[in-house]
C-alpha positions in Angstrom: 41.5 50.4 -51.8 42.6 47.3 -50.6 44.8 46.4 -53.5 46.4 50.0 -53.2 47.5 49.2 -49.8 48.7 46.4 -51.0 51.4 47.7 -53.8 51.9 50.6 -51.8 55.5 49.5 -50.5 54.6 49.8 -46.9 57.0 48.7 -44.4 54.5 46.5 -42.4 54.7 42.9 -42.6 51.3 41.3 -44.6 48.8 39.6 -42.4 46.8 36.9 -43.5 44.6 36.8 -46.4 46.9 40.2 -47.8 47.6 38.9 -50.3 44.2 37.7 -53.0 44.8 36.4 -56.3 44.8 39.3 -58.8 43.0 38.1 -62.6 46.6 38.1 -63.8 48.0 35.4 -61.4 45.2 33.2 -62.0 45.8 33.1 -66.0 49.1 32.6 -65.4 48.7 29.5 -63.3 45.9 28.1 -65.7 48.9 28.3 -68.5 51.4 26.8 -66.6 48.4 24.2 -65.7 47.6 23.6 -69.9 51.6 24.2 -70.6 52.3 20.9 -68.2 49.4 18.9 -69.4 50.4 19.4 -73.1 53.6 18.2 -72.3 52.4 15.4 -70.6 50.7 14.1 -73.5 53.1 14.9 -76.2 56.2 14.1 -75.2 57.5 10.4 -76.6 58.3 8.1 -73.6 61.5 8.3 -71.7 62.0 11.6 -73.4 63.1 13.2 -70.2 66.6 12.8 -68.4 66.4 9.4 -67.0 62.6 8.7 -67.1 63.4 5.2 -67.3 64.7 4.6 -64.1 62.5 7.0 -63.0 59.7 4.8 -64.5 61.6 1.6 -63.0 61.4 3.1 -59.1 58.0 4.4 -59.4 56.8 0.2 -60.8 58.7 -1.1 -57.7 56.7 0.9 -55.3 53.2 1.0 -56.8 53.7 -3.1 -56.4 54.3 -2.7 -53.2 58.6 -2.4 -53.1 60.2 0.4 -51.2 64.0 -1.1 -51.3 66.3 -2.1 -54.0 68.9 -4.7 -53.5 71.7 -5.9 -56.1 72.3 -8.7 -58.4 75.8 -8.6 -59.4 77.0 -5.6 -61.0 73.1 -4.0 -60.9 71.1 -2.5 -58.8 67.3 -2.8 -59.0 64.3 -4.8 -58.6 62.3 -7.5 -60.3 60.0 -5.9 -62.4 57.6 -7.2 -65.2 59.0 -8.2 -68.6 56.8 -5.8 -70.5 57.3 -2.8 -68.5 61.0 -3.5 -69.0 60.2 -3.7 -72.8 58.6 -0.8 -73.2 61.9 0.9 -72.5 64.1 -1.6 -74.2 62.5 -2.7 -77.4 59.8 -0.3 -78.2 61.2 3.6 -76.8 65.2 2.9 -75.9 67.3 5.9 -75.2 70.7 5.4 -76.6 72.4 8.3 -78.4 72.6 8.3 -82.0 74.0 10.5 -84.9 71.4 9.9 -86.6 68.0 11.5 -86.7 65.3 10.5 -84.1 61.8 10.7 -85.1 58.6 9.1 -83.5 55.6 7.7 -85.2 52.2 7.3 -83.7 52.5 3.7 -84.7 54.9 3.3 -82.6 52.7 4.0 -79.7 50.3 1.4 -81.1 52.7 -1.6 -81.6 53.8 -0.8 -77.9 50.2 -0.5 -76.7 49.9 -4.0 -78.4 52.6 -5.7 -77.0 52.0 -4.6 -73.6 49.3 -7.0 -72.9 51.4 -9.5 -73.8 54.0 -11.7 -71.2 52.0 -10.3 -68.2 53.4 -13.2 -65.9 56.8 -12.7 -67.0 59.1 -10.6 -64.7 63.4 -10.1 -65.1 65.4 -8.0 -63.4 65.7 -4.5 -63.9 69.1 -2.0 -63.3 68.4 1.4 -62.2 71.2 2.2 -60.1 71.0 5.8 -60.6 67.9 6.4 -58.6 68.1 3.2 -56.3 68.6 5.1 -53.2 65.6 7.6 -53.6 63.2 8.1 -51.0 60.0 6.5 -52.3 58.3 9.7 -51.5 59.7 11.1 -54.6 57.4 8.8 -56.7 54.2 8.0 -54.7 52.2 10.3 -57.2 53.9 8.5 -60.2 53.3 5.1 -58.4 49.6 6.1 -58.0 49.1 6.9 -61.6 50.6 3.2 -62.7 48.9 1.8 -60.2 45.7 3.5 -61.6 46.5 2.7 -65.2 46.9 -1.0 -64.4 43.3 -1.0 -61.7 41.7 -0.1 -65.1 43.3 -2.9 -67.0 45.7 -0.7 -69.1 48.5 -1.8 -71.0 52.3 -0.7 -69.3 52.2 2.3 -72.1 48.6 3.2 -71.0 49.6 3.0 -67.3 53.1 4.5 -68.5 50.7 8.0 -69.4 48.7 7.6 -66.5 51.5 7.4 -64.4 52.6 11.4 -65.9 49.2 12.7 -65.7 48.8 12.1 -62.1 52.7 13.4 -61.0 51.6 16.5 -63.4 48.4 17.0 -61.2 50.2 16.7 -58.1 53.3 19.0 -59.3 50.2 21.6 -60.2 48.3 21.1 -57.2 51.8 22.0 -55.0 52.3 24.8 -56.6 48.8 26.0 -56.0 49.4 25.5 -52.7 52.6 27.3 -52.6 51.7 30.4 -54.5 48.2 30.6 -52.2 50.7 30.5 -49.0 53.5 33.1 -50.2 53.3 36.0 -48.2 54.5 38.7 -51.0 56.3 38.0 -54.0 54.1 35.4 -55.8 55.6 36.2 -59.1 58.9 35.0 -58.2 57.5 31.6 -58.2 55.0 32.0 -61.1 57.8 33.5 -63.1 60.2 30.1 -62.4 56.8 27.7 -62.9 56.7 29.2 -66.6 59.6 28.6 -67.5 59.5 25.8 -70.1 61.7 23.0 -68.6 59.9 24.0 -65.2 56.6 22.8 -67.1 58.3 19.9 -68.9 60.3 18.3 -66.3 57.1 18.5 -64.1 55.0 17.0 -66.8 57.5 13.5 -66.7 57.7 10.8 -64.7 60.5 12.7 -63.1 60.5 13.1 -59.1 61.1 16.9 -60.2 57.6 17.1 -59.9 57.5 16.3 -56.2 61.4 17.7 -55.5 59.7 21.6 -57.4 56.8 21.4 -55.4 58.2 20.9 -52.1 61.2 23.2 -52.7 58.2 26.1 -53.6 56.2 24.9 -50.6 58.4 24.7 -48.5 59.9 28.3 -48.9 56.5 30.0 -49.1 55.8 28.1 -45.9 59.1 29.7 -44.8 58.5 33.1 -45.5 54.9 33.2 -43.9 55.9 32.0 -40.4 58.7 34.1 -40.4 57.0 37.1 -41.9 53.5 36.5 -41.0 54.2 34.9 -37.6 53.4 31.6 -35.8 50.0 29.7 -35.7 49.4 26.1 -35.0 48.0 25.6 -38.3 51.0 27.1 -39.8 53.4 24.9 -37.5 51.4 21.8 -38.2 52.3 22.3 -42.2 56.0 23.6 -41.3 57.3 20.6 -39.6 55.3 18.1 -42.2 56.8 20.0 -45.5 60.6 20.0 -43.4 61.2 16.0 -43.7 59.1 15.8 -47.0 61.6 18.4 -48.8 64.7 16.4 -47.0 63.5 13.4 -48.3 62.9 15.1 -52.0 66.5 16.3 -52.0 68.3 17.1 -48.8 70.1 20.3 -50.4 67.4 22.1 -50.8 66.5 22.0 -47.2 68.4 25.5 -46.3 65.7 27.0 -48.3 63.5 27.4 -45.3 66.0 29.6 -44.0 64.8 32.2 -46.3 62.3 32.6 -43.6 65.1 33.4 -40.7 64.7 37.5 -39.6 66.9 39.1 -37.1 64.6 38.8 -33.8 63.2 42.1 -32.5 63.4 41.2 -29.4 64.2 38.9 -26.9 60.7 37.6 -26.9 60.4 37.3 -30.4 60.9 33.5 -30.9 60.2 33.5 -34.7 63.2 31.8 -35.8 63.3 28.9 -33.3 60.5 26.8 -35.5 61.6 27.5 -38.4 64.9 25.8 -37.3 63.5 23.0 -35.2 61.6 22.0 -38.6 64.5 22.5 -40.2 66.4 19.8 -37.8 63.6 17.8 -38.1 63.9 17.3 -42.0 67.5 16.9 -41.2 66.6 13.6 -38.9 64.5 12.5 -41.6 67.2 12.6 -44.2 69.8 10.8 -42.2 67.2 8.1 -40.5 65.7 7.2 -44.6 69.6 6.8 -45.3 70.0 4.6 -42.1 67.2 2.3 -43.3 67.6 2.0 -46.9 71.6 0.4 -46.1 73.1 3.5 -46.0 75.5 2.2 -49.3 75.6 4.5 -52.2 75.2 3.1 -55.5 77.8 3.8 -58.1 77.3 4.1 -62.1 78.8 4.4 -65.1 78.5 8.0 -66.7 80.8 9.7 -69.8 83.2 11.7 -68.4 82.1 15.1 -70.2 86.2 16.5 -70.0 87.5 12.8 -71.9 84.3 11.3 -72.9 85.1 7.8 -71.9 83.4 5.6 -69.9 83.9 6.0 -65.7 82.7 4.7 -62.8 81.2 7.5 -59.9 83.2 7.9 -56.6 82.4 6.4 -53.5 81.6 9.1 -51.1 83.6 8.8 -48.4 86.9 8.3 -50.6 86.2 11.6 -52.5 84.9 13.5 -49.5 88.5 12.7 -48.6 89.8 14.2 -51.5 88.2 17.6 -50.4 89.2 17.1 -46.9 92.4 16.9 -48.2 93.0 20.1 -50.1 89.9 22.5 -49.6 91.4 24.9 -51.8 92.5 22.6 -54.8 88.4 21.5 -54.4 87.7 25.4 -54.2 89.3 25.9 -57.5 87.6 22.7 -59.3 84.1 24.5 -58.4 84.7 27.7 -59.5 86.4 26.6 -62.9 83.4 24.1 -63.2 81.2 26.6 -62.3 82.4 28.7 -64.8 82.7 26.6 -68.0 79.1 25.2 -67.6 77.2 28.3 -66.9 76.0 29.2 -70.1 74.8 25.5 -70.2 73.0 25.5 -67.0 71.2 29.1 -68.4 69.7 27.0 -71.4 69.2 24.1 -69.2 67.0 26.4 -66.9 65.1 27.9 -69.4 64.5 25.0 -71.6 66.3 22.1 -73.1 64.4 18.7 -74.2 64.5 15.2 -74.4 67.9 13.9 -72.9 68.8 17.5 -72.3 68.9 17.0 -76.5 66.6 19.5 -78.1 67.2 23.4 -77.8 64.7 25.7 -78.5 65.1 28.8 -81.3 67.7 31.0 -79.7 66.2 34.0 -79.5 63.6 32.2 -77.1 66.6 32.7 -74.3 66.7 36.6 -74.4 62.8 36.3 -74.4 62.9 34.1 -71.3 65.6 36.7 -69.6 62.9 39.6 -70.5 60.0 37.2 -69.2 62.0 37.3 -65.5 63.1 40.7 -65.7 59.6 41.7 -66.1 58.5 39.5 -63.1 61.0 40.9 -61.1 59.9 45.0 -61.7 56.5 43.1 -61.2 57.1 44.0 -57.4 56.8 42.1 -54.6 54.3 44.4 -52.5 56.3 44.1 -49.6 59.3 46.6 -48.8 62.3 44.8 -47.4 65.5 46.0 -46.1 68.8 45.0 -47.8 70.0 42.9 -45.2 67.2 40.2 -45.9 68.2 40.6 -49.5 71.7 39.8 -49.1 70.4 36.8 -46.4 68.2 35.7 -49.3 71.3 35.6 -52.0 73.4 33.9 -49.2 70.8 31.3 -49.2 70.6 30.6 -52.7 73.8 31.4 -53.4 74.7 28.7 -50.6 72.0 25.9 -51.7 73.9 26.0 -55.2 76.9 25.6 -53.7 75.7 22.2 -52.3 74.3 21.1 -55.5 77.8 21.5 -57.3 79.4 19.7 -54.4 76.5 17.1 -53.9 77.1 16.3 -57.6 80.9 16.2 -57.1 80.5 13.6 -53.9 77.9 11.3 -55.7 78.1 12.0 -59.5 81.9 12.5 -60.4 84.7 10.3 -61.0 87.0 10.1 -58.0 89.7 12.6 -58.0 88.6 14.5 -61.0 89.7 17.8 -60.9 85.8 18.6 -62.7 82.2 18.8 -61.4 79.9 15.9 -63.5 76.1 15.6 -64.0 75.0 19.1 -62.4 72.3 19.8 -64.9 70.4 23.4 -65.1 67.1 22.1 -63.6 68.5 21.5 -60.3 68.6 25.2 -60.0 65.3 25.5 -60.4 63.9 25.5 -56.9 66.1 28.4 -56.3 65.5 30.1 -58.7 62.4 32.1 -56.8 64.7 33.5 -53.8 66.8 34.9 -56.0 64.3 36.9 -57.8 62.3 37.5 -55.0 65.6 39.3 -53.1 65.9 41.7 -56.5 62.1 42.6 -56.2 61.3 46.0 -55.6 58.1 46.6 -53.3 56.2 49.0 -56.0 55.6 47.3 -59.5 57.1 49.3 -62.5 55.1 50.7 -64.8 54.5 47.9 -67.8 56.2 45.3 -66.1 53.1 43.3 -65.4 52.0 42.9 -69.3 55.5 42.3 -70.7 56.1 39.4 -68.0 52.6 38.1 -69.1 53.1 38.7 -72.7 56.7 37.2 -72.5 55.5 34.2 -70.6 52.8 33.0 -73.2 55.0 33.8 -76.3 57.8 31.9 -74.7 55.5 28.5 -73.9 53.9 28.9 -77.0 57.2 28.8 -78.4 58.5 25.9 -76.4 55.1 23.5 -76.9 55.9 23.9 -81.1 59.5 23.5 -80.4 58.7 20.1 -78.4 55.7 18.5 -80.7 58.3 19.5 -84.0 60.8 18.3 -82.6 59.4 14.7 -81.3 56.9 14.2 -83.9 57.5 16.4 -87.2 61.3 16.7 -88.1 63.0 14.6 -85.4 66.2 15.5 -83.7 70.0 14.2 -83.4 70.7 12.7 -79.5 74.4 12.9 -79.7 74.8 16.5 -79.2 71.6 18.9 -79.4 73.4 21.5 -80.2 72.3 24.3 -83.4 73.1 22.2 -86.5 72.1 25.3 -88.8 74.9 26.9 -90.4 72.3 30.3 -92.0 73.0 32.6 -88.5 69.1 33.4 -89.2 67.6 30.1 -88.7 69.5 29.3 -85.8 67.8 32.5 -84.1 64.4 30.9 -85.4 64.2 27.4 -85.7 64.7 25.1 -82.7 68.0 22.6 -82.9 66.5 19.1 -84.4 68.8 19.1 -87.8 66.0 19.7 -90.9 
């Protein structure tokens, strides 16, 4: 009886505890669970977009650094000689014509040679990700630090390092989908998407960046649905400077949570906005202390493929400033060319965004999150918090493109650089959830489960071929097949 009141599509707003874990949800989150751990294990080293700095941070601050400072024209810390190694010598990155293919004695020369030079240190570039907060890799600098307490080689403490920013990513996302109000497929359908699992399952700060972002909104929606408790506060205005830190465009998320008071009395929205100031403060004070300089790179200019140096921020803010409009027409145009991109990006794209999976794993994933959405929501909302909700995400994208434009672009290019599908991904959830009907359609609930464990299934094949079976090319990823029929089923490493 109590389910049935549940999926009824009532008007009232859920009270706590309305909300149990049906059989379904939990087998869901156990495959998402093994889906991340596999990857964790099988993936090569540095086999995810810029692991290696990522590694890099994570090794300053689980020896104890929080800030980065320059030598020259790098930014970056001194790090042991080995660690450095183990990216350089043994698992480098560069892009190649040629087919890449690992061995497992590749792991086992590196494993060797790790225990080697263990005084020696050098300095180490990572300019990309010199200015994240250290928040970001706390869990990945607990797993090295781990790997090395138990006398580990780098690689070993390398693996430890991914196992314990996969158990955190999980353990956020448990926490999330326990303090959703309504809706919890929205997030479980984003969480099985493949590059969800995959980026989570890296050394990547998109572990802690996902898991905020989902905590945060379900935080969100329970205050401002469910209503205010000191409990509830307590968590609110601790996840608000967290998800700043993470990345400070995702913070308008917790707006989700915003409803149009009932009354004067009704003083819902005020903490949901003081935590949202808060996280605000946070952001600018960690930029305050960590110089308050943005580092620039080198990136390929993906219009002329040449070499360019990043914009400073303030001289291309300027260059918005100075025509909004011309700026308005470089985001839609960018917007537009690298859609379909971001789509396979999204659903699942490996390695240095290199590998693609079998093409007709896309439609599947679009019928996986169709099906979550006619899953329901159990909560009937009007269509003014819908069109709040695709304001919202429509809005936080919006910042991402322009984020990417002020940090990531060349100065004065008339195209948006380095916006990469994945970003999208803590979005992704409001945007389903707004679509969500309150009742669940009939057979919506198997084909969303169905379609999520075909399409891992297909992805964990996809990712141990491609790595460790028939290799794959670097310099494009794109389908190499030319028979129409094995680009629908075979993934894109060139047989």
């Amino acid at each position: 009886m109590r389910q049935e009141r549940r999926t009824s599509g009532r008007a009232n707003p859920p009270t706590a505890g309305y909300m149990p874990w049906t059989s379904l949800e939990k087998r869901l989150y156990a495959l998402i669970c093994i889906a991340t751990l596999f990857f964790a294990c099988v993936t090569p080293p540095f086999q995810a977009p810029d692991e290696n700095q990522h590694f890099m941070k994570a090794l300053l601050l689980s020896e104890g650094g929080m800030l980065t400072k320059q030598q020259g024209a790098m930014i970056g810390a001194e790090l042991p000689r080995a660690a450095i190694d183990l990216h350089d010598a043994h698992f480098p990155t560069r892009a190649s014509p040629d087919a890449r293919l690992f061995r497992p004695s590749m792991l086992m020369i590196a494993w060797d040679a790790g225990k080697s030079r263990a005084d020696e240190r050098r300095f180490a570039d990572f300019p990309n990700v010199a200015n994240y907060a250290p928040t970001l890799y706390l869990p990945g600098a607990t797993g090295l630090a781990i790997g090395k307490s138990l006398g580990l080689p780098y690689l070993g403490a390398f693996y430890s390092g991914r196992i314990v920013n996969a158990l955190f990513a999980l353990a956020m996302l448990a926490a999330a989908l326990g303090l959703v109000p309504f809706g919890r497929n929205a997030l479980l359908a984003t969480a099985l998407l493949p590059t969800f699992c995959y980026q989570n399952a890296s050394l990547s700060p998109d572990a802690v960046i996902n898991g905020m972002g989902f905590l945060g909104l379900a935080l969100a929606l329970r205050v401002g649905f469910m209503g205010w408790t000191a409990k509830r506060g307590l968590a609110l205005y601790l996840t608000a400077p967290v998800l700043a830190l993470a990345k400070g465009v995702y913070l308008p998320l917790m707006a989700a949570g915003l409803r149009w008071p009932e009354s004067r009395r009704d003083l819902r929205p005020l903490p949901l906005l003081a935590a949202m100031v808060i996280g605000a403060f946070a952001f600018l004070l960690w930029m305050k202390l960590s110089g308050g300089t943005q580092a620039l790179y080198h990136i390929v200019s993906r219009k002329t493929g040449e070499t360019v140096m990043t914009a400073p921020l303030g001289q291309q803010l300027a260059v918005i400033l100075r025509d909004p409009l011309a700026y308005l027409h470089i985001l839609v145009t960018s917007v537009t060319e690298r859609t379909p991109v971001y789509a396979l990006q999204i659903v699942g794209r490996f390695g240095w965004n290199a590998i693609l999976l079998p093409l007709l794993a896309y439609p599947l994933a679009l019928a996986m999150l169709g099906a979550a959405i006619g899953s329901g929501s159990a909560m009937r909302v009007s269509w003014g918090q819908r069109l709040w909700w695709l304001a919202i995400a429509a809005g936080v994208a919006l910042l991402i493109e322009t984020a990417m434009y002020l940090t990531g672009t060349p100065l004065g290019a008339d195209y948006i650089q380095g916006t990469q599908g994945r970003y999208f991904l803590p979005v992704l959830p409001l945007a389903l959830l707004a679509l969500m009907p309150a009742a669940p359609l009939r057979g919506a609930r198997p084909l969303f489960a169905g379609s999520a464990l075909l399409l891992l299934a297909i992805a964990a094949a996809t990712v141990f071929d491609s790595f460790w079976v028939h290799g794959f090319v670097t310099a494009d990823g794109m389908p190499p097949h030319h028979d129409p029929i094995r680009r629908l089923f075979l993934p894109s490493p060139r047989w």
